[in-house]
Backbone as ProteinMPNN parsed JSONL, in Angstrom:
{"seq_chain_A": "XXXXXXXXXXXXXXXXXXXXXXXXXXXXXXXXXXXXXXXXXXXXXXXXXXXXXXXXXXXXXXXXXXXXXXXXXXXXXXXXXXX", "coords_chain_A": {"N_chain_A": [[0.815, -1.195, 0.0], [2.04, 1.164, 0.606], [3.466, 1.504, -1.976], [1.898, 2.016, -3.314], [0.321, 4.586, -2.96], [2.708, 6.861, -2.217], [3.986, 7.025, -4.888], [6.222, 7.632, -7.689], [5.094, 9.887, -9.22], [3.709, 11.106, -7.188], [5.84, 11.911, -5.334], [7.246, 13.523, -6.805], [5.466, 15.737, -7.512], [4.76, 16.553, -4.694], [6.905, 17.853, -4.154], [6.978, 19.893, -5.873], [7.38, 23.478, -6.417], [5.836, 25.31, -7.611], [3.5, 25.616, -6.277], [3.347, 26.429, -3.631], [2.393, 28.754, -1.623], [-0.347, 31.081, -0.848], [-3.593, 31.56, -1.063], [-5.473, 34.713, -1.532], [-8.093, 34.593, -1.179], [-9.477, 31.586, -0.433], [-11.215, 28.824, -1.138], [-11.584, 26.488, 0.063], [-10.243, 26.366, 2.67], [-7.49, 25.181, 4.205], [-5.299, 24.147, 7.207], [-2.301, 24.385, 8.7], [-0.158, 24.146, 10.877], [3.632, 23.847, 12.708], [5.826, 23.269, 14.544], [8.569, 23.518, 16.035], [11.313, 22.965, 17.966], [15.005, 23.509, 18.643], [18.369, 22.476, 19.316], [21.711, 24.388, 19.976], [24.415, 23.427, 17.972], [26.494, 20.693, 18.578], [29.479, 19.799, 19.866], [31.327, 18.427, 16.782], [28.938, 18.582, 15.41], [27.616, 20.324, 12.986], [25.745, 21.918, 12.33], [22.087, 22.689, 14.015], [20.071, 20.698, 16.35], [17.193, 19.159, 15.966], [15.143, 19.018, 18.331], [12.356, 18.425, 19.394], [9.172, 18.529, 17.779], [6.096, 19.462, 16.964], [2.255, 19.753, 15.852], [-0.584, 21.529, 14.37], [-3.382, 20.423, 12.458], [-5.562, 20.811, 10.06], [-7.223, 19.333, 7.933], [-6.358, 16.948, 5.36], [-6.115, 13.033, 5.584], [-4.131, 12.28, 4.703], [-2.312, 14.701, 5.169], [-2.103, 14.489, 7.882], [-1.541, 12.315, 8.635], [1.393, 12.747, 7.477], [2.458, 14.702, 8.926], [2.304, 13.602, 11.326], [4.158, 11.817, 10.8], [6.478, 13.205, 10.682], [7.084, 14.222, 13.069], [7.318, 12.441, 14.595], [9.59, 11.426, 13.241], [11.456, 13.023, 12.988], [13.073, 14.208, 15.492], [16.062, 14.623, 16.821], [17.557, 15.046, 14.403], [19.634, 16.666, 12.634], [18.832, 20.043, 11.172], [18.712, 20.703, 8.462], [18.529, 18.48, 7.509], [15.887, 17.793, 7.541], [14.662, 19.502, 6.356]], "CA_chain_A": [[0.0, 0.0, 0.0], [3.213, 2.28, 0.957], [4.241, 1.792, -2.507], [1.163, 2.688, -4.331], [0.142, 5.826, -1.817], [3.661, 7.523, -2.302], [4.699, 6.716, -6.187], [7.16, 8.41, -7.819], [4.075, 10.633, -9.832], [3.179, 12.047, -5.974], [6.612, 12.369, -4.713], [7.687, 14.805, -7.753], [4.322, 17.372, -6.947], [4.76, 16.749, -3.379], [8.078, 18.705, -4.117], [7.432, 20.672, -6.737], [7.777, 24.484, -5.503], [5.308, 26.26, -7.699], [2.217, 26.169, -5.546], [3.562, 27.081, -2.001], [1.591, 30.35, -1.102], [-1.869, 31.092, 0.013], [-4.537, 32.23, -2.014], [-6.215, 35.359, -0.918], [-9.743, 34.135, -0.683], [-9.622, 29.811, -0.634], [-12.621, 28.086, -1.155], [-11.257, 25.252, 0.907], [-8.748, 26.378, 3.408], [-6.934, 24.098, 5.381], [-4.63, 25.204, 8.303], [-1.219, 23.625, 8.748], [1.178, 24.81, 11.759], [4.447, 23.0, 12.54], [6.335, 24.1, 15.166], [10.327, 22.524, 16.295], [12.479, 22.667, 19.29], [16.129, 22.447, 18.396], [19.236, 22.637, 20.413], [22.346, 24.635, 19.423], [25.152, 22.71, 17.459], [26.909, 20.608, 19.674], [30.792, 19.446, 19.801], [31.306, 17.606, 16.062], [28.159, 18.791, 14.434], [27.944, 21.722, 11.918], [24.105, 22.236, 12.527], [21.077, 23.075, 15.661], [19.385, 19.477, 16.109], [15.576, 19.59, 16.282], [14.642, 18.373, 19.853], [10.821, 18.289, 19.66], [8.17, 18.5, 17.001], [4.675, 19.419, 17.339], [1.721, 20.737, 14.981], [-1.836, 21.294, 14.577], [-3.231, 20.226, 10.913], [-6.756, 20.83, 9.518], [-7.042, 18.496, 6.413], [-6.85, 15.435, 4.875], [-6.178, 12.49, 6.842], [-2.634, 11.611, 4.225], [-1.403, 15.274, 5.251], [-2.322, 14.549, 8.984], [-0.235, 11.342, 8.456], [2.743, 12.866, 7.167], [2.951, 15.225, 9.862], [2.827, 12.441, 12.541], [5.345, 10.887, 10.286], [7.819, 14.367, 10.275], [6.847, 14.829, 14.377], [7.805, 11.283, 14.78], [11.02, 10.828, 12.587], [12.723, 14.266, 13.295], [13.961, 14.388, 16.666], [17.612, 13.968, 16.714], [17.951, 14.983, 13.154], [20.141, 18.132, 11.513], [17.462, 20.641, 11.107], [18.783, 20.599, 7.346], [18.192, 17.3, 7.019], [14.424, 17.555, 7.664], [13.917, 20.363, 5.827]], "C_chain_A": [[0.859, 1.259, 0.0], [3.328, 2.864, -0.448], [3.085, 2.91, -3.888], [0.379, 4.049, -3.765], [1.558, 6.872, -2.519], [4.66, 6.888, -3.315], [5.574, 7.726, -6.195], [6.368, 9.68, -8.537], [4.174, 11.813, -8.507], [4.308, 12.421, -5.321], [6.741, 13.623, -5.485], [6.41, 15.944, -7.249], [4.413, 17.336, -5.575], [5.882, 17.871, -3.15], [8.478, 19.712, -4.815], [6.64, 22.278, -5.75], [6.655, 25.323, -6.416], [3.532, 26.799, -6.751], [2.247, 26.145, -4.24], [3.377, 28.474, -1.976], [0.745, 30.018, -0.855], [-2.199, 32.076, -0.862], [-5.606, 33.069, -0.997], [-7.572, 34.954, -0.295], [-10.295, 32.736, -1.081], [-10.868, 29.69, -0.617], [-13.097, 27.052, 0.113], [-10.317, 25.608, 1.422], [-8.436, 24.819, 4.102], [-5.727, 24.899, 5.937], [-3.235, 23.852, 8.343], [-0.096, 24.118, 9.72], [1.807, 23.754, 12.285], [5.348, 23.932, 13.258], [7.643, 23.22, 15.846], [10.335, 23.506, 17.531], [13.72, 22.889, 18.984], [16.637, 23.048, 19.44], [20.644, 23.381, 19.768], [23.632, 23.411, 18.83], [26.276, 21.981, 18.682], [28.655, 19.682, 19.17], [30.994, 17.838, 18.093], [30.007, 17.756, 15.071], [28.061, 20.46, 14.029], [26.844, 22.628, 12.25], [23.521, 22.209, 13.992], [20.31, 21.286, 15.081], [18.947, 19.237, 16.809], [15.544, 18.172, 17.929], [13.629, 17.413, 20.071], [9.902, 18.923, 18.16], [6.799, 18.397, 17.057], [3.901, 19.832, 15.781], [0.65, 20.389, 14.933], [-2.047, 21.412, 12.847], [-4.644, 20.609, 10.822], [-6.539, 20.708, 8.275], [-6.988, 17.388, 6.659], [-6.157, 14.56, 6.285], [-4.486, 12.083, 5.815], [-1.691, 12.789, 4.973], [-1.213, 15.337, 6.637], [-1.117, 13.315, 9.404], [0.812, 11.903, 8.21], [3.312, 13.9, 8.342], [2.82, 14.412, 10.948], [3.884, 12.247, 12.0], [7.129, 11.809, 10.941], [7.954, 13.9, 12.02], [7.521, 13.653, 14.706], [9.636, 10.719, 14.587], [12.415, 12.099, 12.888], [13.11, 14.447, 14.463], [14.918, 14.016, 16.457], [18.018, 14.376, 15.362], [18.45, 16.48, 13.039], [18.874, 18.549, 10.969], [17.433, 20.54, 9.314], [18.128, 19.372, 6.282], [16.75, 16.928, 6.686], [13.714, 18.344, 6.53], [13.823, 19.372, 4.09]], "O_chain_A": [[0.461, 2.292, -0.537], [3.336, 4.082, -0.627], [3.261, 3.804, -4.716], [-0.337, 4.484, -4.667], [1.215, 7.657, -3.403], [5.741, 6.381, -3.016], [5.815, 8.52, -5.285], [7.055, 10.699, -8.459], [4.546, 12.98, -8.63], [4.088, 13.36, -4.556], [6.416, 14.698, -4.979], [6.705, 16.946, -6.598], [4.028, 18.414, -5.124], [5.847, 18.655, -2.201], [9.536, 20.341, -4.772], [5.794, 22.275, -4.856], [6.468, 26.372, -5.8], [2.839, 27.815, -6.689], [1.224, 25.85, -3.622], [4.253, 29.268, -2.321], [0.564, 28.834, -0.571], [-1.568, 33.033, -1.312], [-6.302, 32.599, -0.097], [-7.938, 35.028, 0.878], [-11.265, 32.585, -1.822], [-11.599, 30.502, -0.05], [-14.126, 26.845, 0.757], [-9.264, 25.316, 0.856], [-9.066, 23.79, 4.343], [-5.235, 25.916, 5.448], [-3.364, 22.666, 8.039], [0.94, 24.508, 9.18], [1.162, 22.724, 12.483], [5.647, 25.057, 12.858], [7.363, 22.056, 16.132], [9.618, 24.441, 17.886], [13.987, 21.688, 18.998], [16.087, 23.784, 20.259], [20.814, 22.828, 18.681], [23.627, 22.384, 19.509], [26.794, 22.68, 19.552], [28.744, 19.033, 18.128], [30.835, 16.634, 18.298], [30.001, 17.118, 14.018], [28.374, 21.462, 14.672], [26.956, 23.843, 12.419], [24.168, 21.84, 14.972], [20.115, 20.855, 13.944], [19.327, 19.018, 17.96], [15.845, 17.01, 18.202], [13.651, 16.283, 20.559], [10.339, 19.962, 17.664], [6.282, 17.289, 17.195], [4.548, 20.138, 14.779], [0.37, 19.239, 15.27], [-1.356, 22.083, 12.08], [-5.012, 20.788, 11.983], [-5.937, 21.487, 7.537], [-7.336, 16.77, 7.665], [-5.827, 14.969, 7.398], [-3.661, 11.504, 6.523], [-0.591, 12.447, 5.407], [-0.306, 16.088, 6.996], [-0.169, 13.386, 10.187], [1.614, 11.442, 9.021], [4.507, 13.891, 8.636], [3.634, 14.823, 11.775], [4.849, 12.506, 12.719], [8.215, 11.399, 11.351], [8.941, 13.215, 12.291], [8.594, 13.923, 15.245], [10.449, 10.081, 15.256], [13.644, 12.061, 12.956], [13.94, 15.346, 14.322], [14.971, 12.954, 15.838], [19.135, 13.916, 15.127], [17.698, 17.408, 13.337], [18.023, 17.823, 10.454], [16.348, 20.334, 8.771], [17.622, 19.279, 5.164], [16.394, 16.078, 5.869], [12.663, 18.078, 5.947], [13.164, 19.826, 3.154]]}, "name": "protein", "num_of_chains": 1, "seq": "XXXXXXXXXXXXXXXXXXXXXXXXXXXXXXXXXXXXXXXXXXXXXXXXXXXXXXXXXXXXXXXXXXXXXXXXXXXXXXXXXXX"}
């Protein structure tokens, strides 16, 4: 199910950069806040590395998933890395 959910079709628009903004007057909003923790760079790393991960979603239930997924998988990680 993983593989047919997150093809290679949905990765490419998941990443493509032209429709990140907000449209003055949505039809369908949805709300998305995403809020980190990190810690400053510490002896051997280059980068701040994210602590804690929270966020409140209004929407679907895949983009509600992927932010468990981020909130879940990013602690401990180079903030670079996440991004």
């Amino acid at each position: 199910m993983t593989d047919a959910l997150y093809n290679g079709k949905i990765m490419v628009r998941a990443q493509a950069v032209g429709f990140q903004m907000l449209l003055d007057a949505p039809a369908a909003p949805a709300a998305v806040e995403v809020g980190l923790n990190s810690l400053p760079a510490g002896s051997g790393d280059r980068e701040r590395r994210i602590v804690a991960v929270a966020h409140r979603i209004r929407s679907c239930a895949l983009c509600q998933g992927a932010a468990n997924a981020l909130a879940k998988a990013a602690p401990g990680h180079a903030a670079a890395s996440v991004r």
